[in-house]
C-alpha positions as CSV (number, residue, x, y, z in Angstrom):
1,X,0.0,0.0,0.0
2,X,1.4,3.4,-1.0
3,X,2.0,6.0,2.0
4,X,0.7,9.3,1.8
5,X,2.8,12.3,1.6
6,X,0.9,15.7,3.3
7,X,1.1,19.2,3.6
8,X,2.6,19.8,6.9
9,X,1.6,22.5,9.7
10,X,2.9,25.9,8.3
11,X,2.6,27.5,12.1
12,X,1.0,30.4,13.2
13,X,-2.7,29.0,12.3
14,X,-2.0,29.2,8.6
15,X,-4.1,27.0,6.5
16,X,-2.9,26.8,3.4
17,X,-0.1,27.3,1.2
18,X,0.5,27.9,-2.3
19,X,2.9,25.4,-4.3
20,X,5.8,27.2,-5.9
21,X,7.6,24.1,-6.9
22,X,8.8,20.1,-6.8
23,X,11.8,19.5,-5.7
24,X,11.6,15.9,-6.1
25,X,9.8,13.7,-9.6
26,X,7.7,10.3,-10.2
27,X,10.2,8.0,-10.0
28,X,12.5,10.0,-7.3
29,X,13.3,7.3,-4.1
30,X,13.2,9.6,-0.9
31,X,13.7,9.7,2.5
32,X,11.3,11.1,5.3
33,X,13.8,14.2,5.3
34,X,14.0,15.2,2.0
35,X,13.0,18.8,0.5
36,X,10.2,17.4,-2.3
37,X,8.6,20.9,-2.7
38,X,8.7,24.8,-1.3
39,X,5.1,26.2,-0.6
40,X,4.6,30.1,0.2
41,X,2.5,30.7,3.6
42,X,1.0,33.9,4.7
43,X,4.5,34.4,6.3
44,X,7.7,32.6,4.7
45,X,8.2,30.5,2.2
46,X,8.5,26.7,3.6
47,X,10.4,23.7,2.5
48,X,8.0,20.9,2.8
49,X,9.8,17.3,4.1
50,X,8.6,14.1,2.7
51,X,8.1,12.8,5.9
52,X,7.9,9.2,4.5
53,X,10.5,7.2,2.7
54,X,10.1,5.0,-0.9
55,X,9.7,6.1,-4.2
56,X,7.4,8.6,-5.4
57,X,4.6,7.4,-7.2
58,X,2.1,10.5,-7.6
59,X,2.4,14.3,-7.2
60,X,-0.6,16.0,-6.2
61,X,-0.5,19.6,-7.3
62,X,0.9,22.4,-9.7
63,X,3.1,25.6,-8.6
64,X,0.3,28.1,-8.1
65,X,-2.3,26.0,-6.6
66,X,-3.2,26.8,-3.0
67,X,-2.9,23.7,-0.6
68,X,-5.0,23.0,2.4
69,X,-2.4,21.9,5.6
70,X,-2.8,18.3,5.8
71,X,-3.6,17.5,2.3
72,X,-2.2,14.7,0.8
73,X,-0.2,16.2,-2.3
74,X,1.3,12.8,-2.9
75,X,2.0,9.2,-2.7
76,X,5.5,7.0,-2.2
77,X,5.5,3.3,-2.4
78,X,7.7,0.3,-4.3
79,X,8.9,1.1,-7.6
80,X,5.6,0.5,-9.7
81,X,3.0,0.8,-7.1
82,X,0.1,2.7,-7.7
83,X,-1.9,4.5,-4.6
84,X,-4.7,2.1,-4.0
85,X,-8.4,3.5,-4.5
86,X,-9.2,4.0,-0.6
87,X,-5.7,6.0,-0.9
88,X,-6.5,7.9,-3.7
89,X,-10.2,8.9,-2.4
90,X,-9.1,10.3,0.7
91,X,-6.9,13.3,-0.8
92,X,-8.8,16.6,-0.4
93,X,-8.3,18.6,-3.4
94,X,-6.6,21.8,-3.1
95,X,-8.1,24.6,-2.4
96,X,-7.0,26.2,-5.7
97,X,-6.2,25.3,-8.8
98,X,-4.3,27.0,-12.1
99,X,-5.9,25.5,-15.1
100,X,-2.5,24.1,-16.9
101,X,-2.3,20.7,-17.6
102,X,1.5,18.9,-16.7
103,X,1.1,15.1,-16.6
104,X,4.1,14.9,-15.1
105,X,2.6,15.7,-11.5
106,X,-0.5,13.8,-12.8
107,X,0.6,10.8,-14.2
108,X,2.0,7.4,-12.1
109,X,5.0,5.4,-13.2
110,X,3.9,3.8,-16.6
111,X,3.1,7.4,-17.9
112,X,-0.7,7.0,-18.1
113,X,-2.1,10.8,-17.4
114,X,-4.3,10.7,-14.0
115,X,-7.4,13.0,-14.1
116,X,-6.5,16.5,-13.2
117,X,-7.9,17.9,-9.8
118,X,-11.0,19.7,-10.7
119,X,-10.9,23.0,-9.0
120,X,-11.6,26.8,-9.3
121,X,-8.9,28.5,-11.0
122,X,-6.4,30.9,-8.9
123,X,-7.5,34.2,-8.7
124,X,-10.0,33.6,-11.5
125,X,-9.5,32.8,-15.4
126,X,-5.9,33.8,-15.6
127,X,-7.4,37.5,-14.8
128,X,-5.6,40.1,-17.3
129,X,-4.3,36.9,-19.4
130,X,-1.2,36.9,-17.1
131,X,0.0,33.8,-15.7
132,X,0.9,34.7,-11.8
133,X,1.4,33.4,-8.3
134,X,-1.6,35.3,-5.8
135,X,1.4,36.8,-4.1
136,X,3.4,37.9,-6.7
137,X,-0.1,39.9,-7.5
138,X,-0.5,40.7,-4.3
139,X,2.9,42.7,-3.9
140,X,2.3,44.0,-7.5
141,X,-0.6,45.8,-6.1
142,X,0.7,46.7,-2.6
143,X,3.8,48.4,-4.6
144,X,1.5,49.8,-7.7
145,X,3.3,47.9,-10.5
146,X,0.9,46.9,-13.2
147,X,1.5,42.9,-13.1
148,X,1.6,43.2,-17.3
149,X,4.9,44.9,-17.3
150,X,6.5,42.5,-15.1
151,X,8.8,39.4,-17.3
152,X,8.0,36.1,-15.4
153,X,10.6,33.5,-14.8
154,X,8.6,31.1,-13.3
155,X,7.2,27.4,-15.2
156,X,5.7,28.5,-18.0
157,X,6.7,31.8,-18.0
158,X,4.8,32.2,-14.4
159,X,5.4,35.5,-12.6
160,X,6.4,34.6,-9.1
161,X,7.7,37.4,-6.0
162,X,11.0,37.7,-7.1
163,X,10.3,38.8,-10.2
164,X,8.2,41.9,-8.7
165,X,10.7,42.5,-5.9
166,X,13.0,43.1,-9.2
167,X,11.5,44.6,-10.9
168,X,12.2,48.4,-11.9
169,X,9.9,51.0,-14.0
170,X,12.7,51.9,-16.1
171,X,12.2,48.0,-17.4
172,X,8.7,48.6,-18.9
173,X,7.6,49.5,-22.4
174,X,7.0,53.0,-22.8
175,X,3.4,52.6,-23.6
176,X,2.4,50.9,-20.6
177,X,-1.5,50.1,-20.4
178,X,-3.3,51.6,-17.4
179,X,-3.3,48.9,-14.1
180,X,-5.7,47.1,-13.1
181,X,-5.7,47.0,-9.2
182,X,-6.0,43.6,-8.2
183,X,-8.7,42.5,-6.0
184,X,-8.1,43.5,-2.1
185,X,-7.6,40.7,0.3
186,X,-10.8,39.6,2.4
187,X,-10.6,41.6,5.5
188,X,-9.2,39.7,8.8
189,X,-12.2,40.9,11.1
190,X,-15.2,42.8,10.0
191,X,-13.9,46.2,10.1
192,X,-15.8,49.0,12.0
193,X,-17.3,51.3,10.1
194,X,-15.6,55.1,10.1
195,X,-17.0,56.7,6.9
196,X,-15.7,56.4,3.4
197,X,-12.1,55.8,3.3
198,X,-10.6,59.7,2.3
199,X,-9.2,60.2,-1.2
200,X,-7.5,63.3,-1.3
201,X,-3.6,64.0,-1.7
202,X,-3.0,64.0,1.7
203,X,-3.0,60.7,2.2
204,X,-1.8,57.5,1.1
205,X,-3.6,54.3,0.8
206,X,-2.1,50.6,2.0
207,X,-3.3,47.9,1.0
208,X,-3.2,45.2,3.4
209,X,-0.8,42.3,3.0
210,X,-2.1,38.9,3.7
211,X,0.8,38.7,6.8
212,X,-0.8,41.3,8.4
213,X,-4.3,40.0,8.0
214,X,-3.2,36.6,9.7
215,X,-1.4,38.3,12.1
216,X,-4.5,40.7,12.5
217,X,-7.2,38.0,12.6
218,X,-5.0,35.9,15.5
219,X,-4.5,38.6,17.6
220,X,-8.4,39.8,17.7
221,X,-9.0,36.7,18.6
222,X,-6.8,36.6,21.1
223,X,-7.8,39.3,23.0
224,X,-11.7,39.0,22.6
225,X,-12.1,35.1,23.2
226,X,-8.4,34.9,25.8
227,X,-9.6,36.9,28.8
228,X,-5.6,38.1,29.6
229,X,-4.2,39.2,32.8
230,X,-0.5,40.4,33.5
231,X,2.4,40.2,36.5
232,X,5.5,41.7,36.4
233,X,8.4,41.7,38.1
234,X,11.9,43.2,38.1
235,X,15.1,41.4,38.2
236,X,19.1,41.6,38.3
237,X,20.4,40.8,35.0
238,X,24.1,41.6,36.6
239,X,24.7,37.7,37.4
240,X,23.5,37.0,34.2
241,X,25.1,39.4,32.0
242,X,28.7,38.8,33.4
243,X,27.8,34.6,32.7
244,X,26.9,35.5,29.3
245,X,30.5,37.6,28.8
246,X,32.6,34.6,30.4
247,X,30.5,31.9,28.3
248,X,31.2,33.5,25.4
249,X,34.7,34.4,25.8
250,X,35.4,30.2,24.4
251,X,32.8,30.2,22.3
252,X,32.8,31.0,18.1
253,X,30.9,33.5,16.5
254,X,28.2,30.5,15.5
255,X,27.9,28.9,19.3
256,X,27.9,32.5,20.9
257,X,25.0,32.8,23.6
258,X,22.8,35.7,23.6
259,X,20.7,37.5,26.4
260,X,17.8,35.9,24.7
261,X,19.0,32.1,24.7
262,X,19.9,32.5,28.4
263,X,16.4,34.1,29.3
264,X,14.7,31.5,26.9
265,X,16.8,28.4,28.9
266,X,15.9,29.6,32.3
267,X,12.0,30.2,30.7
268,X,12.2,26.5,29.9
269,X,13.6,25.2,33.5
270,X,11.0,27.1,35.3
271,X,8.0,25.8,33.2
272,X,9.1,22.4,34.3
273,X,7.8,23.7,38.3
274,X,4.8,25.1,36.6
275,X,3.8,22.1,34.0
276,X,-0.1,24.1,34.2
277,X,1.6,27.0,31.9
278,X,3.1,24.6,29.3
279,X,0.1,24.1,28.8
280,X,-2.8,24.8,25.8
281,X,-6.5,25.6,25.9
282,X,-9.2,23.5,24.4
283,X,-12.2,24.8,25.5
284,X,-13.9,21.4,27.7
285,X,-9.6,20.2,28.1
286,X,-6.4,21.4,29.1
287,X,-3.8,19.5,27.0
288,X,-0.6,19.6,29.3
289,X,2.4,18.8,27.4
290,X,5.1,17.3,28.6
291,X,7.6,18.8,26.5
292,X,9.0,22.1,26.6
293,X,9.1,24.3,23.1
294,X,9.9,28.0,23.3
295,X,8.4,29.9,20.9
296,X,10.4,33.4,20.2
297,X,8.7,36.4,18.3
298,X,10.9,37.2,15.5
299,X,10.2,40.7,13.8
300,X,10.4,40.4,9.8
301,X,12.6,43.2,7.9
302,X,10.0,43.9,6.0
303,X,7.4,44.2,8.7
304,X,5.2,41.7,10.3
305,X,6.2,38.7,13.1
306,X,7.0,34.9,12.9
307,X,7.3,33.2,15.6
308,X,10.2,30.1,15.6
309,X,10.7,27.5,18.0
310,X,13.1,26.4,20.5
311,X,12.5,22.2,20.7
312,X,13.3,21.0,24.2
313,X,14.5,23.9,25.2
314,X,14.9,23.2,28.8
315,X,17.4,19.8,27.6
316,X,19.6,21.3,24.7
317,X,23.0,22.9,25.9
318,X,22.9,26.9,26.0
319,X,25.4,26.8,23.0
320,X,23.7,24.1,20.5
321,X,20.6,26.2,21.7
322,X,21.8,29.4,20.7
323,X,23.4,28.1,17.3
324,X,19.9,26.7,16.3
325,X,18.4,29.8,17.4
326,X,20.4,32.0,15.5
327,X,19.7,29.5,12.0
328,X,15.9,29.5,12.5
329,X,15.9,33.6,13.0
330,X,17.7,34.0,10.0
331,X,16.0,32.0,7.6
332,X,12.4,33.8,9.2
333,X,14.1,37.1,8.4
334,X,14.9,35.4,4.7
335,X,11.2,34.3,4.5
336,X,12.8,31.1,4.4
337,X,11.7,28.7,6.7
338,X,11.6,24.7,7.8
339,X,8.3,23.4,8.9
340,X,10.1,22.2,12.2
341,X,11.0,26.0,12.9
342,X,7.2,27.0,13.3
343,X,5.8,24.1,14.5
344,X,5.1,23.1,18.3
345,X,5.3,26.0,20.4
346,X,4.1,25.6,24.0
347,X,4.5,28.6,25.7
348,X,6.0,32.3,23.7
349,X,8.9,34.8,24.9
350,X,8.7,38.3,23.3
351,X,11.6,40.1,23.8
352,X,12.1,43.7,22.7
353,X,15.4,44.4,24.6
354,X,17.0,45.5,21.5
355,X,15.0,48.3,20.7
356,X,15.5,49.8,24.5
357,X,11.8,49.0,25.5
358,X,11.4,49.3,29.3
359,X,8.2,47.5,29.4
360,X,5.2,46.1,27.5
361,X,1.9,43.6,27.7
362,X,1.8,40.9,25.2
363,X,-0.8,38.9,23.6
364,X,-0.9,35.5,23.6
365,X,-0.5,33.0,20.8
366,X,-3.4,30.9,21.3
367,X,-4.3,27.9,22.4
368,X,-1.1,28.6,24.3
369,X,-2.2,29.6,28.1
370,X,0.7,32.0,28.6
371,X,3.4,34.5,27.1
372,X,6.4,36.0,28.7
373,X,7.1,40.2,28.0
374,X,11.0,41.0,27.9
375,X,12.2,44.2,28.2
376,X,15.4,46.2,27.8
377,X,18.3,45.5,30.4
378,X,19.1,49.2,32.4
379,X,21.7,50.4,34.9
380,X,19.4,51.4,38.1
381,X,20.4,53.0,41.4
382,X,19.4,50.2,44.4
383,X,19.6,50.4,47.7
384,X,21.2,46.6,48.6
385,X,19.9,44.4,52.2
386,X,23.2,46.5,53.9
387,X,21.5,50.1,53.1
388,X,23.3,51.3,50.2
389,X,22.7,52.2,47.5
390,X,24.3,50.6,44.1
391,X,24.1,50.1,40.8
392,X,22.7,47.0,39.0
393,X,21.3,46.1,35.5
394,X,17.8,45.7,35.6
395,X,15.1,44.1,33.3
396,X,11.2,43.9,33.6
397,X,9.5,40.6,33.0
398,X,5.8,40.1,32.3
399,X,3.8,37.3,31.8
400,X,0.9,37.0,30.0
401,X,-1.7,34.4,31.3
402,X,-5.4,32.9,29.8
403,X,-7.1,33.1,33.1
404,X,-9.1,30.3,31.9
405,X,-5.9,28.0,32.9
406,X,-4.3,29.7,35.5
407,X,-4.5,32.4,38.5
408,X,-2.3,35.6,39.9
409,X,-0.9,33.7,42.4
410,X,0.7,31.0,39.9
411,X,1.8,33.6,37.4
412,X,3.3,35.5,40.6
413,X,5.0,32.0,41.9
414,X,6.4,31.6,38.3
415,X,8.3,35.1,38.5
416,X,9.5,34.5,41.7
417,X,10.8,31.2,40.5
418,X,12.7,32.9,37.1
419,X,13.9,35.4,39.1
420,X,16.1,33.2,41.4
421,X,17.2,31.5,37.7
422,X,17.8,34.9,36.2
423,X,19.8,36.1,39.2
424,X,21.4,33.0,40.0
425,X,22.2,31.9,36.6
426,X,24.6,28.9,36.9
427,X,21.4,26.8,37.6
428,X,21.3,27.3,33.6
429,X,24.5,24.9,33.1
430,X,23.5,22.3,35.1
């Protein structure tokens, strides 16, 4: 019996994901890591793993289409094997299809072309007669570039992001036809109502990305179905800081630790005293996971968050940590990401220490029950147990908590608890 090869979770709530290309062909003999395909998300675009191992006997799919997470968009089996017709029943059909028919992704071993998935086209009819990914129109119309102009390089001569990022005015034919503003993205939330939207010179008009609608959507939701409270506490970062300096000193450039790793380590420890806040919200169930996978906020160059995740984060050494860390931020700042990196986060740490934020309130990322506010390390004056008064670095902590799984007095406990790690950070090497 053939195996099933699926689209994997893309993180963050996303749902689906639009093909951009195979990797792998029919015929191809994989493993259960393998790269077969990239698919673009609302955030990043994500190398999709086979996840099962044989040869590939099927391809579901053709770049443009938009997948639904946990579609089967292909089958591996023995050289020969065909996906049985319970197999071949259960794949949902994308949620979009380009009209173009390749039997290569469509075809099984002896060549015979399989029936095509029978679905609505992307973004209409080939709309304008140009043959485009959704976000490479999208961007064309958030940077007002009529989509004609643009030279595609993709299959079939399919425009695809890079080509708009490239793309310059002094490229296009002098007698450009007028643009066509593509169609705006479905709002997140329905908007409240203000009045017409002004139209005048003095202001510009943005059309909203699909990032920010997901990010948009999540976060309503958040805060009108999460009912949040918040506890902070301030600690000495001193003990800490002068670790980091000496931990680094025989460390290279790719092991080095930062503030973050270290606050993100002791985060994990003290979630295993307070299993209730590794914890996620199900509405009749608390799943309670046993697990500990810190999820850090990562801001985008071009605007926007992803989050990436910290696996185990409590059992992986401070400098394998902080390596890993350090690849998974910068292939989310590439908007070039694993499925692993986004997937499985059990409790979030937002730190904005680099931007020399004192303080702030975050919103969690549900169904996680809690999220943890970082803010910027500063000299203080304090008056010490003897009377006098020094100088230490300080840093405010907040946590975020869903009320519906915990209380004050836990959240409080919990600070207490990361403040002795924080301040008496060799617990963090043991």
């Amino acid at each position: 019996m053939a195996d099933a090869i699926k689209m994997p979770d893309l993180g963050s709530g996303t749902e689906e994901g639009t093909l951009l290309n195979w990797l792998k062909q029919v015929g191809d003999t994989i493993s259960p890591t393998d790269v077969i395909a990239e698919v673009e998300s609302d955030k990043a675009t994500v190398e999709v793993p086979a996840g099962v191992s044989g040869t590939i006997t099927q391809l579901i799919g053709q770049p443009g289409e938009v997948l639904k997470v946990g579609a089967i968009i292909g089958y591996v089996g023995a050289s020969g094997e065909k996906p049985g017709a319970e197999d071949a029943s259960a794949a949902p059909l994308p949620a979009a299809a380009e009209p173009t028919q390749q039997t290569s992704a469509n075809a099984n071993t002896n060549g015979t072309a399989q029936p095509a998935p029978q679905a609505e086209a992307v973004d209409g009819d080939l709309p304008d007669g140009v043959r485009a990914s959704p976000v490479a129109r999208r961007l064309a119309a958030e940077k007002g570039i009529d989509i004609k102009q643009v030279k595609g390089t993709g299959p079939n001569g399919r425009i695809v992001r890079e080509d708009v990022e490239k793309f310059t005015p002094s490229a296009a034919p002098s007698a450009a036809p007028a643009r066509v503003p593509a169609p705006a993205a479905p709002s997140a939330i329905p908007a409240p109502s203000f009045g017409d939207i002004p139209t005048n010179d003095d202001v510009e008009i943005i059309e909203i990305s699909r990032l920010r609608t997901t990010i948009a959507r999540r976060m309503v939701e958040s805060k009108q179905q999460v009912p949040h409270f918040y506890v902070t506490s301030q600690v000495n970062v001193t003990p800490l800081l002068d670790l980091r300096k000496q931990i680094n000193a025989t460390l290279d450039d790719e092991h080095k630790v930062s503030v973050n790793d270290l606050v993100i380590k002791a985060v994990a420890l003290n979630l295993r005293k307070f299993p209730n806040l590794n914890s996620h919200y199900y509405g009749d169930k608390i799943v309670r996971y046993k697990r500990i996978h810190i999820g850090m906020a990562v801001a985008l160059p071009d605007g926007g968050l992803m989050n990436v995740v910290a696996k185990d984060a409590d059992k992986v050494s401070l400098s394998t940590m902080a390596a890993q860390n350090k690849a998974m931020i910068a292939r989310a700042r590439e908007r070039k990401v694993k499925p692993d990196d986004v997937q499985g986060s059990t409790f979030t740490v937002s730190n904005l220490g680099a931007y020399d934020v004192e303080h702030f309130l975050a919103i969690i990322n549900p169904p996680e029950a809690g999220i943890l506010a970082v803010g910027t390390a500063q000299k203080v004056p304090v008056v010490n147990e003897a009377g006098e008064v020094v100088v230490e670095n300080r840093m405010k902590v907040t946590i975020s908590v869903d009320h519906r799984v915990s209380d004050g007095a836990e959240a409080a406990q919990f600070l207490q608890e990361l403040k002795k790690l924080i301040e008496n950070p060799l617990q963090l090497l043991v």
